[in-house]
C-alpha positions as CSV (number, residue, x, y, z in Angstrom):
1,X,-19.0,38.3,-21.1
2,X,-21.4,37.1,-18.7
3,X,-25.1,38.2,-18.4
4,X,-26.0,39.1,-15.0
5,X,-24.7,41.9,-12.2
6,X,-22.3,42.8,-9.9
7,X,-22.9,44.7,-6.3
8,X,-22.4,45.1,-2.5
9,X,-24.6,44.6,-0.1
10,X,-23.8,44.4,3.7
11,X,-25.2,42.7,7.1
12,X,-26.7,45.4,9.0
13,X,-29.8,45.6,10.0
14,X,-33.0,47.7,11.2
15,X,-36.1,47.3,12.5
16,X,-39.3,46.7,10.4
17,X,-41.9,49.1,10.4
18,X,-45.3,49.0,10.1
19,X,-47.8,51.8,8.4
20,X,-47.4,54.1,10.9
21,X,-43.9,53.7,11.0
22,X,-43.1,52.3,14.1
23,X,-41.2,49.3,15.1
24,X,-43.0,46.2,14.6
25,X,-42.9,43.9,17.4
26,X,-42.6,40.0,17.8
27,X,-44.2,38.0,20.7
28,X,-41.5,38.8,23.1
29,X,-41.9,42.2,22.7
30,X,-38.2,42.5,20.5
31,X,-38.1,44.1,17.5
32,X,-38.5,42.2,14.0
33,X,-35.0,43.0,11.7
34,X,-34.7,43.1,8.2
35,X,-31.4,43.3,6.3
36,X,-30.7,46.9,4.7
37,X,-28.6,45.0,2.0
38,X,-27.4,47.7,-0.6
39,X,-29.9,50.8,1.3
40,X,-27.5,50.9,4.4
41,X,-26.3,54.3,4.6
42,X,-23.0,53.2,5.3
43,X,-22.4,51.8,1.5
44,X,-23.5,54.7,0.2
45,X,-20.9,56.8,1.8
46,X,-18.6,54.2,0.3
47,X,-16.9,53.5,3.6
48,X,-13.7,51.5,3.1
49,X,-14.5,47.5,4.4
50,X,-17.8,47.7,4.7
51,X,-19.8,45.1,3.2
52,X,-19.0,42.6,0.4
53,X,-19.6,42.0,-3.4
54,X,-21.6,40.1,-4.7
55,X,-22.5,38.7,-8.2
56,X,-25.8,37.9,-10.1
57,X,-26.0,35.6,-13.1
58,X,-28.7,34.7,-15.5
59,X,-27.7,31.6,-16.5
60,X,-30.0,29.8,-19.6
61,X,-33.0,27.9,-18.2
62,X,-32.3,24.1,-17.5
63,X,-33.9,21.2,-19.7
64,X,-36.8,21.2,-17.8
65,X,-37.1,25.0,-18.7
66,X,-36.3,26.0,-14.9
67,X,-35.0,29.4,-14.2
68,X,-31.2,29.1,-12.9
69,X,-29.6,32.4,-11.0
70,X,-26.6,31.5,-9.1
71,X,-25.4,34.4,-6.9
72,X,-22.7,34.6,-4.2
73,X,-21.0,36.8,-2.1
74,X,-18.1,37.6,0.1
75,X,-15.7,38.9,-2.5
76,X,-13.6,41.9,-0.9
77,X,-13.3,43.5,-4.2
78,X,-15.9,44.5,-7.2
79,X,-13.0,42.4,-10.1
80,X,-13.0,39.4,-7.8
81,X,-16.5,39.2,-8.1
82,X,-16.5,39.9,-11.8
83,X,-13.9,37.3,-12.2
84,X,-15.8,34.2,-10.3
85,X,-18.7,35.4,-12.2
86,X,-17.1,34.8,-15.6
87,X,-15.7,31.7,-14.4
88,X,-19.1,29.8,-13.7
89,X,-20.4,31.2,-16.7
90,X,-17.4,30.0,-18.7
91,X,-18.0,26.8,-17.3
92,X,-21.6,26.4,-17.3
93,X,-21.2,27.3,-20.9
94,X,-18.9,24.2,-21.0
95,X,-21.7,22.5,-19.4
96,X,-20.7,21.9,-16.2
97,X,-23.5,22.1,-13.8
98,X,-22.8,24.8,-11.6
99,X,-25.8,24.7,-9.5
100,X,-25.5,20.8,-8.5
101,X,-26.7,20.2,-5.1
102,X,-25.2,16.7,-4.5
103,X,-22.5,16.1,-1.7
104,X,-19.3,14.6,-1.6
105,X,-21.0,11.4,0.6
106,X,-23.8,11.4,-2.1
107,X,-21.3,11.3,-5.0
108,X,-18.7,9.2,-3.9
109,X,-21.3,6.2,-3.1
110,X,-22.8,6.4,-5.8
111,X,-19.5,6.5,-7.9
112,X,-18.0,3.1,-5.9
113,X,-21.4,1.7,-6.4
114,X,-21.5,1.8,-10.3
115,X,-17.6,0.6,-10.6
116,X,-18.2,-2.9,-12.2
117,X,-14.8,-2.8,-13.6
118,X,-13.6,-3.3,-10.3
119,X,-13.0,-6.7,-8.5
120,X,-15.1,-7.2,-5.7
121,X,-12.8,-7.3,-2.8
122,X,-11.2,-4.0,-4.4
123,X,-14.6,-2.6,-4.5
124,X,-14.7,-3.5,-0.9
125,X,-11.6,-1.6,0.2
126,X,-12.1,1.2,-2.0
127,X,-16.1,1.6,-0.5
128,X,-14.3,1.2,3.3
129,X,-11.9,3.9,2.6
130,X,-14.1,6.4,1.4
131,X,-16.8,5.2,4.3
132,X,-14.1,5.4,7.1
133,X,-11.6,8.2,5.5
134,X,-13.1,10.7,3.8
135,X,-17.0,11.0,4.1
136,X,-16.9,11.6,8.3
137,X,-14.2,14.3,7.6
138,X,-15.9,16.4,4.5
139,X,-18.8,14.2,2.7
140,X,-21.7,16.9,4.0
141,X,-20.4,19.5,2.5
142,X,-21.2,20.4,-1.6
143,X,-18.9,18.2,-4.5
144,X,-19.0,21.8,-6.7
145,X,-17.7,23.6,-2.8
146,X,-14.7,20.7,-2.2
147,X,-11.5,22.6,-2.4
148,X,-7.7,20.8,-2.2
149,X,-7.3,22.6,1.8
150,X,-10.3,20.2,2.5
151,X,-8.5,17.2,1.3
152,X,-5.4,18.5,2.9
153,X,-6.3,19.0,6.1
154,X,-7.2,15.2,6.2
155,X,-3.8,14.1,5.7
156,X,-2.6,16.3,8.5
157,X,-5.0,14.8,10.6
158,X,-3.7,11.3,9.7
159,X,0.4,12.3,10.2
160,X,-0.9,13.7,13.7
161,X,-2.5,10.7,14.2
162,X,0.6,8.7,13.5
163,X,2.4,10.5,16.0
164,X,-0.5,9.5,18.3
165,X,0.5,6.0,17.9
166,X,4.2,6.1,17.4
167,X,3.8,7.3,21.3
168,X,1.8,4.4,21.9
169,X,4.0,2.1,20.3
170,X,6.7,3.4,22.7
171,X,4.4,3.0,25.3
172,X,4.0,-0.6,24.6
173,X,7.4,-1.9,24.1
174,X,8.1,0.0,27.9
175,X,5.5,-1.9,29.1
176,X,6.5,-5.4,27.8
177,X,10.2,-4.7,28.8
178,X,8.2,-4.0,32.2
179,X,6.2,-6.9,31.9
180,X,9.2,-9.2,31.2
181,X,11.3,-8.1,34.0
182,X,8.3,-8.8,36.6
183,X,7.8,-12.2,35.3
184,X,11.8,-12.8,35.0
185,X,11.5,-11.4,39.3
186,X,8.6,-13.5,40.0
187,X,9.8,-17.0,37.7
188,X,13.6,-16.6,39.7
189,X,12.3,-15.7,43.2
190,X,13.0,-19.0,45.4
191,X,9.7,-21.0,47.0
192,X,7.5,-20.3,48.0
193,X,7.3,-17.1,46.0
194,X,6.4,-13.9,47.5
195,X,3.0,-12.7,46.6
196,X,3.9,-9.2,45.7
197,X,5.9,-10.4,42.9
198,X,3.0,-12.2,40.9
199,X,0.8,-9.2,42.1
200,X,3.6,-6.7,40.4
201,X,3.6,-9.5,37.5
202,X,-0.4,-9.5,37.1
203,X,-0.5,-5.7,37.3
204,X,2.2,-5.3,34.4
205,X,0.2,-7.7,32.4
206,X,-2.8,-5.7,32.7
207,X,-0.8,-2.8,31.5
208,X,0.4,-4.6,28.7
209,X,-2.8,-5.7,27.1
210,X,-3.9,-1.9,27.9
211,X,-0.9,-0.9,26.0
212,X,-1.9,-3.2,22.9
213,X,-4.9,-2.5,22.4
214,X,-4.4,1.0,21.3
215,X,-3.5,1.9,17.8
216,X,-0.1,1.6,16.8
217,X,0.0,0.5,12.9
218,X,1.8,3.4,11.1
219,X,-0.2,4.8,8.4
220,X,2.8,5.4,5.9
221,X,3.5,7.0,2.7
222,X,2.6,4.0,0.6
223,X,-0.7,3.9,2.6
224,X,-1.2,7.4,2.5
225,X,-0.8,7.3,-1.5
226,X,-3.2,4.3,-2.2
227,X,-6.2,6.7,0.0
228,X,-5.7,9.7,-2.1
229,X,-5.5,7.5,-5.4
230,X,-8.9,6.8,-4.3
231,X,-10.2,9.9,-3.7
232,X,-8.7,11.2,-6.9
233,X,-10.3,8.3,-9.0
234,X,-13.3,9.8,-8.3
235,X,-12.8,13.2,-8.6
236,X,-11.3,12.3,-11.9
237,X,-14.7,11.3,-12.5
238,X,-16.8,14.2,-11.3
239,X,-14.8,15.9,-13.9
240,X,-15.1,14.0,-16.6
241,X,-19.1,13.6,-16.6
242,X,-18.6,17.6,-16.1
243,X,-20.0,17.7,-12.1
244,X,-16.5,19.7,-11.4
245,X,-14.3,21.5,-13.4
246,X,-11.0,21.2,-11.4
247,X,-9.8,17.7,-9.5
248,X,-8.7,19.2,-5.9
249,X,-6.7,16.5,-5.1
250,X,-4.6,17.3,-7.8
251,X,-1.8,19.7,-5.8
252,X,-2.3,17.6,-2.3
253,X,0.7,17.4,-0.8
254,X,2.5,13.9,0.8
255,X,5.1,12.4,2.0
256,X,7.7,10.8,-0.6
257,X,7.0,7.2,-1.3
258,X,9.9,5.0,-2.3
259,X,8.7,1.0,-3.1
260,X,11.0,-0.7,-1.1
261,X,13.5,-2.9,-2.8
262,X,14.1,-6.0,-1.9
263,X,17.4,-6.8,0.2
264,X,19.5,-10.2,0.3
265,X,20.2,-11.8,4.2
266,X,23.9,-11.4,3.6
267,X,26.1,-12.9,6.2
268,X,26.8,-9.3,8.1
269,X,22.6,-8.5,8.0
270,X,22.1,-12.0,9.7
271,X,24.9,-11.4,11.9
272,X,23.2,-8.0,12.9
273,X,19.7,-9.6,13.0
274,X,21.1,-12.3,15.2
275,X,22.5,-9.6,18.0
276,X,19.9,-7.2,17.7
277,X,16.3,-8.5,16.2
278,X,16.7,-5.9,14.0
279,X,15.5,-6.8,10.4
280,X,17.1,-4.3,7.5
281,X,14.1,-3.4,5.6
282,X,10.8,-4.9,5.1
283,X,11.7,-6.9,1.9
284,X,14.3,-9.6,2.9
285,X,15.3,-12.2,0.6
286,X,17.3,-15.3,1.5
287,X,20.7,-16.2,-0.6
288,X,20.3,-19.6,-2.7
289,X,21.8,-21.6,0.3
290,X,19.5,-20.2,2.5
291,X,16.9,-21.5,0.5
292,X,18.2,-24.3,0.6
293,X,18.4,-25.0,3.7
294,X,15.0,-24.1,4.2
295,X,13.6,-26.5,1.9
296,X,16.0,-29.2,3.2
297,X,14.4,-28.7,6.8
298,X,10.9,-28.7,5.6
299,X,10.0,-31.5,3.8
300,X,7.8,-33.4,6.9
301,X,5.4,-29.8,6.7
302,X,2.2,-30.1,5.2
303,X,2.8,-27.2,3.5
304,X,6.1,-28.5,1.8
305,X,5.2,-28.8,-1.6
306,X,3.4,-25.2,-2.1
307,X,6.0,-23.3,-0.7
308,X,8.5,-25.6,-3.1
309,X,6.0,-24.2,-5.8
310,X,6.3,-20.9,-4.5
311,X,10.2,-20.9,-4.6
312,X,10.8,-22.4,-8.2
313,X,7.6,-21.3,-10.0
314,X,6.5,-18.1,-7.8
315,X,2.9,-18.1,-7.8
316,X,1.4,-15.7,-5.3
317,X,-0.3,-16.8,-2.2
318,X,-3.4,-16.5,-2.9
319,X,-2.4,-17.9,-6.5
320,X,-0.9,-20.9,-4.8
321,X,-3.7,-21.0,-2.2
322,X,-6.2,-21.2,-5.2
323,X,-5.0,-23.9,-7.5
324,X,-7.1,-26.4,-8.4
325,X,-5.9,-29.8,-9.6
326,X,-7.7,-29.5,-12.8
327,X,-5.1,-26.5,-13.5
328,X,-2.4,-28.9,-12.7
329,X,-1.7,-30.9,-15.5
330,X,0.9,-33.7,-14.5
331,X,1.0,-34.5,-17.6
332,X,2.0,-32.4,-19.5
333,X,3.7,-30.8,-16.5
334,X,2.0,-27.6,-16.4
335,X,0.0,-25.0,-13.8
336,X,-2.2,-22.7,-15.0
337,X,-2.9,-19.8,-12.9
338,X,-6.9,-19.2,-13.4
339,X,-8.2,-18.6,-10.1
340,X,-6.7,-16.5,-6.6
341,X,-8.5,-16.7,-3.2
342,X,-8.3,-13.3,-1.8
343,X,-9.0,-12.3,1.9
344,X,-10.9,-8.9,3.0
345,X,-10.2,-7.1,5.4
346,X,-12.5,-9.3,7.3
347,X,-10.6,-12.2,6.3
348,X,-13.4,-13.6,4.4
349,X,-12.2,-15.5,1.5
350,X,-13.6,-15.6,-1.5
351,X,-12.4,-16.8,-5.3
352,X,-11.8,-14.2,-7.9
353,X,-10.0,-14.2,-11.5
354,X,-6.4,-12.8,-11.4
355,X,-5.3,-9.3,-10.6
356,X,-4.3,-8.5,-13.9
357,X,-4.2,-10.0,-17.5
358,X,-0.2,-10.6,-17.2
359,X,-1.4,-12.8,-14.1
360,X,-3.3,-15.3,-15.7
361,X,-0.7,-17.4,-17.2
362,X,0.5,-20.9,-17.7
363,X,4.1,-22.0,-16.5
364,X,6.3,-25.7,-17.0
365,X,6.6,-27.2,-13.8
366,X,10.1,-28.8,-13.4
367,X,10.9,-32.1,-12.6
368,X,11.4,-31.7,-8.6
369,X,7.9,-29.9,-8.4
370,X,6.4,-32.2,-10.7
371,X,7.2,-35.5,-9.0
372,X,6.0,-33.8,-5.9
373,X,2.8,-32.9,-6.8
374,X,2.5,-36.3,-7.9
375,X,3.2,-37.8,-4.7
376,X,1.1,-35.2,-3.4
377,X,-1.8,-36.1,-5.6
378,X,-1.7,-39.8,-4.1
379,X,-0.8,-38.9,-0.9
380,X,-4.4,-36.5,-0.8
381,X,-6.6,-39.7,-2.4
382,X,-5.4,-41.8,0.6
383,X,-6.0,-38.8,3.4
384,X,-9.3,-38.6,1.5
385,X,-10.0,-42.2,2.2
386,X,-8.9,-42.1,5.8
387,X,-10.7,-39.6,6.5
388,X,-13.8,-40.9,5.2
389,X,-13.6,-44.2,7.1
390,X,-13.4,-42.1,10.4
391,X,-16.0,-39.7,9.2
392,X,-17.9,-43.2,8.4
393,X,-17.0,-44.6,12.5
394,X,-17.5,-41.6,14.2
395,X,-20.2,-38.7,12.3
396,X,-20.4,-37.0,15.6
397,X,-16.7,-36.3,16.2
398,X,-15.6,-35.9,12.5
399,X,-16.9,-33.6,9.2
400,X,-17.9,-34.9,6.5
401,X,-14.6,-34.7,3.7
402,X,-15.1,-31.4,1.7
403,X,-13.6,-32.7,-2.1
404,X,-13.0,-28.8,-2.6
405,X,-10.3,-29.7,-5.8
406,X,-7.8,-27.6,-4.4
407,X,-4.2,-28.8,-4.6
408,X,-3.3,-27.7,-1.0
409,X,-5.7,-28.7,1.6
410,X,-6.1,-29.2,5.3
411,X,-6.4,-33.0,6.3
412,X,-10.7,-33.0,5.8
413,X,-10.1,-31.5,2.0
414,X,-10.6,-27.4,3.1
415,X,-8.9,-25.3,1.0
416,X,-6.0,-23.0,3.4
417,X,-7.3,-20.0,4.1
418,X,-4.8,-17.3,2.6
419,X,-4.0,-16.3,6.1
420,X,-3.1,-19.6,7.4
421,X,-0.3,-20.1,5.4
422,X,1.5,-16.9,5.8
423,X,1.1,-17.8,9.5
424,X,1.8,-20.9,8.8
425,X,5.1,-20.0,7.1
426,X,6.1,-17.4,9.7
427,X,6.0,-19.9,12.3
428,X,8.1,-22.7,10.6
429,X,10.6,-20.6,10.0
430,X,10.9,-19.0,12.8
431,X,11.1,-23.1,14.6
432,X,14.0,-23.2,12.1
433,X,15.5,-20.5,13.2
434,X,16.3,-18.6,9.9
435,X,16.7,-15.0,9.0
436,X,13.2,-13.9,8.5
437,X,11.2,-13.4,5.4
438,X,7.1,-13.2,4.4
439,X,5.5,-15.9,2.5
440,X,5.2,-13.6,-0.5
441,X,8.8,-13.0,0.2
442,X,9.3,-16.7,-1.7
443,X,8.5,-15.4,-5.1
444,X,11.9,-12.7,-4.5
445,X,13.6,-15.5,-4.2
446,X,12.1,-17.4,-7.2
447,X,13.4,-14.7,-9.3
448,X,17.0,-14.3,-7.6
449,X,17.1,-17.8,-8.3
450,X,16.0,-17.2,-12.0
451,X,18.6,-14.7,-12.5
452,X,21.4,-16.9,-10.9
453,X,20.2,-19.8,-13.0
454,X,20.9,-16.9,-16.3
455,X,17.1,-16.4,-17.3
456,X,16.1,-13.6,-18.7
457,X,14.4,-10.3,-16.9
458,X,12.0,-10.7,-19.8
459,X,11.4,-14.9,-19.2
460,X,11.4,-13.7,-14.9
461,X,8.7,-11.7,-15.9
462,X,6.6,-13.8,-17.8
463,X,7.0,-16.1,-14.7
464,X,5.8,-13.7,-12.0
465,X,3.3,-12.5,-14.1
466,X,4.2,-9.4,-13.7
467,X,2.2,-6.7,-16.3
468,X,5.3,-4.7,-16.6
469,X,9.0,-5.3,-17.5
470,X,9.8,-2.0,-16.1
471,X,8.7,-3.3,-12.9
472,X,10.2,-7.0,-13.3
473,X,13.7,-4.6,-14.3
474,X,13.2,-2.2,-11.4
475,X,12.9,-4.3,-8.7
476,X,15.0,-7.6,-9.3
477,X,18.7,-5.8,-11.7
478,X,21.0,-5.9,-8.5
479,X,19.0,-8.0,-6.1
480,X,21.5,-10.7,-5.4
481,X,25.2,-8.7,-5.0
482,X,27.7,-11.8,-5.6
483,X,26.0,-11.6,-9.1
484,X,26.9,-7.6,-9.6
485,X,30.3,-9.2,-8.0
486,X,30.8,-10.9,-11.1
487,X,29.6,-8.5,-13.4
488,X,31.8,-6.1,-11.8
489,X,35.2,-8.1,-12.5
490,X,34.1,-9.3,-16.1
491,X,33.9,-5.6,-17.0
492,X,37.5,-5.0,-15.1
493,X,38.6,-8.4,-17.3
494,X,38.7,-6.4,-20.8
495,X,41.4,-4.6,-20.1
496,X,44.6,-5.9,-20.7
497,X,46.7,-5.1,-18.1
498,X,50.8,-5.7,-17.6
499,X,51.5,-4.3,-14.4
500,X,47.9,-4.3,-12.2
501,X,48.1,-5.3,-8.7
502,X,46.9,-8.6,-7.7
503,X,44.3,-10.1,-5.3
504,X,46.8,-11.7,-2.2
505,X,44.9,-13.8,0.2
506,X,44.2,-11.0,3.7
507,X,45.7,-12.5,6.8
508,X,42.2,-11.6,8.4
509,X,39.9,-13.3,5.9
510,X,39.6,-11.3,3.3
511,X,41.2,-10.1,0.0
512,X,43.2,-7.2,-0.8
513,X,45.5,-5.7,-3.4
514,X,49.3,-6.6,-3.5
515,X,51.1,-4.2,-2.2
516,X,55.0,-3.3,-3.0
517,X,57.4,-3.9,-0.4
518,X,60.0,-1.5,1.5
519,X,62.3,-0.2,-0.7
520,X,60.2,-1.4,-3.8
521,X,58.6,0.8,-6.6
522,X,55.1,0.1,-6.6
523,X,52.8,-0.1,-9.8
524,X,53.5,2.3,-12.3
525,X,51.2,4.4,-14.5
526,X,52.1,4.9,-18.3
527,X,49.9,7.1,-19.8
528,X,50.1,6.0,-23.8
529,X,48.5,9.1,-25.9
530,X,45.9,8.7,-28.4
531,X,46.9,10.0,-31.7
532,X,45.2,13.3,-31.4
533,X,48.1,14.0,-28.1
534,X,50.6,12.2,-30.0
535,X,53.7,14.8,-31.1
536,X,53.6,14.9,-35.3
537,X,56.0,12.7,-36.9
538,X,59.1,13.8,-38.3
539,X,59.0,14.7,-42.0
């Protein structure tokens, strides 16, 4: 039971007195008020509502041999004073300091700022979150006085917020449909062009970049999940070392994320993509031939032999962006994945060790790569030597050559910024023509691949360096469907069948079951019964 005491007080007021018991005055002539707390009259006549409980506890003194007396009020009844009294004795007595001062912006920088387990660019990201996020919305108020509506209420600010800029995204595709028809008007008009038709153009340009330049980037589910991960890290933590007793981002409330699967460009998506622009989810994988068309088309790019890495071996891209050639051994015909260059949200670049353990790995090139990468390797010592010679005729128009050691460099040796080759990728293919995918999108099809060439998930995983098999599993079991085809038919195979129908060629393209003719009997079911249906035999 706790030590202290329970009672109701109220807000009224009365003027202060003075010896002779009248009103005591302040420079304006107004009397000076006092509080009647528990004397008002009307708590004595215990008049229903009136007033508040409040709780009193003596709490042991502090190290420092400091008094501590916590009190609070606003409870409607006496028992749910007496119960939040017991509570912060119970927890004080579990040594959770109750009376902590410190804010939610005062705790959570100091939290990010003593993570050294993080990596720095996730420190970064994590620091911006809680900077941008949540410290404007709640970070004055007390950690020990952070409840889960707080929290809440956040999130509802970011789905209104969403809707904010789904309207502006409308807002902008009207205004480059807009935009597109004055400059179609104003491009067809015959010569010499009316001027009211580049004025109507120049206007709806103006409203377009107006239009742009507002927010329109979805904060989704996946998003919304990775900010209150963040949040919750550290009130995980506030717990632990015993600052709070409950985590209030425990019962928050969000939408339903789903990682999205990959999808395969089958003929009737690219068909659909073709007549529409419409792209089926937001991880597309191409089909083997596909890929192989792709890397037919792109042997002249710069880029050529990373993204052939990419698509047999699947580093990342800031794995592949990273390599060094003293990880590269063409010997031996290995890459060792030691080093990623990762990009802020700056786009500052900077090198870092893997993401995880799993990451850090070692994989055989195979022969195509291989002889690439040497070509590549003489190919880079020459460029190194031209450029030197015009660095060497001209030091006002040319850089010095930066011998950075990376495998994939720009022509004066600077490693490719992360960014640039994803842009870089995006615009190739787009000159191609193809069905598109993202850079990262390569290492999907590095596993299809894998699982077409009969690897298995456990081998595909070593490969991607993925930390889990459940995720290797999850992600990659049906991803390329002529496979589960397959599968699908072998299973149907076992079966001995005498009398099943059989695949006749469709006089429209496709396949479908014989069927019997007019005046025909069609298949027929026998049903043979197991020997607990069979009749008994005769004796």
């Amino acid at each position: 039971m706790f030590k202290g005491s329970i009672y109701k007080r109220c807000g009224c007021t009365t003027p202060k007195l003075d010896e002779a018991g009248e009103p005591i005055l302040n420079a304006k002539g107004n009397p000076v008020m006092r509080e009647l707390k528990d004397d008002c009259p009307r708590l004595k006549k215990r008049e229903k509502g009136h007033g508040s409980w409040y709780y009193y506890v003596h709490l042991p003194d502090d190290a420092k041999g400091d008094r501590r007396r916590p009190r609070k009020g606003g409870y409607l009844t006496k028992e749910e004073a007496e119960k939040a009294a017991q509570k912060l004795w119970d927890e004080a007595a579990d040594g959770v300091d109750v009376e902590n001062k410190i804010t939610v912006a005062e705790f959570l920088r100091t939290w990010i700022a003593n993570r050294a387990d993080l990596k720095d660019t996730m420190k970064e990201e994590y620091a911006d979150d809680l900077e941008k996020i949540f410290i404007p919305a709640f970070g004055h108020r007390l950690l020990r006085e952070l409840r889960t509506s707080h929290v809440q209420a956040v999130f509802a600010d970011i789905w209104a917020f969403n809707e904010v800029k789904a309207a502006n995204q409308v807002a902008a595709d009207q205004a480059r449909a807009v935009c597109a028809a004055a400059h179609a008007a104003w491009k067809d008009a015959p010569r010499p062009r009316p001027p009211e038709l580049r004025a109507a153009w120049n206007a709806a340009r103006a409203n377009l970049k107006e239009a742009l330049s507002k927010p329109r980037r979805d904060t989704g589910p996946g998003r919304q999940l990775k900010l209150l991960n963040t949040l919750s890290g550290a009130m995980k933590h506030a717990v632990k070392t015993k600052v709070l007793t409950d985590n209030p981002c425990e019962h928050v409330n969000l939408p339903k994320y789903e990682a999205p699967d990959p999808l395969v460009w089958t003929d009737e998506r690219v068909a659909h993509w073709r007549a529409t622009g419409e792209i089926p989810g937001p991880v597309m994988v191409w089909t083997p031939e596909q890929t192989g068309e792709f890397l037919d088309r792109s042997t002249d790019h710069r880029l050529y032999p990373a993204w052939h890495m990419q698509v047999f071996r699947a580093p990342r891209r800031g794995e592949s962006a990273g390599l060094r050639w003293t990880e590269l051994d063409l010997k031996q015909a290995t890459a060792t994945i030691s080093h990623t260059l990762v990009t802020n949200r700056n786009h500052k670049v900077r090198a870092e060790s893997p993401k995880s353990r799993a990451s850090n790995r070692t994989f055989t090139l195979d022969s195509s790569t291989l002889a690439l990468h040497i070509a590549l390797r003489d190919t880079q010592q020459t460029e190194k030597a031209q450029w030197q010679a015009k660095y060497r005729k001209d030091p006002k128009k040319y850089e010095p050559y930066m011998d950075t050691g990376y495998v994939y460099v720009q022509p004066d040796g600077r490693p490719w910024h992360p960014d640039s080759m994803s842009q870089a990728f995006a615009r190739h293919i787009k000159r191609l023509g193809l069905p598109p995918i993202r850079l990262h999108d390569l290492r999907h099809c590095a596993a299809s691949l894998s699982l077409a060439a009969g690897l298995s998930m456990k081998a595909i995983q070593a490969l991607l360096g993925h930390a889990s098999y459940a995720l290797t599993a999850n992600t990659y079991t049906s991803l390329m469907p002529q496979f589960a085809q397959v599968e699908a038919d072998a299973t149907v195979a076992v079966v001995p069948r005498k009398n099943a129908p059989t695949p006749t060629p469709d006089p429209e393209g496709g396949d479908r079951s014989t069927e019997p003719s007019e005046g025909q009997a069609g298949p027929q079911l026998t049903l043979v019964p197991t020997p607990r249906d069979a009749a008994p035999a005769a004796a």
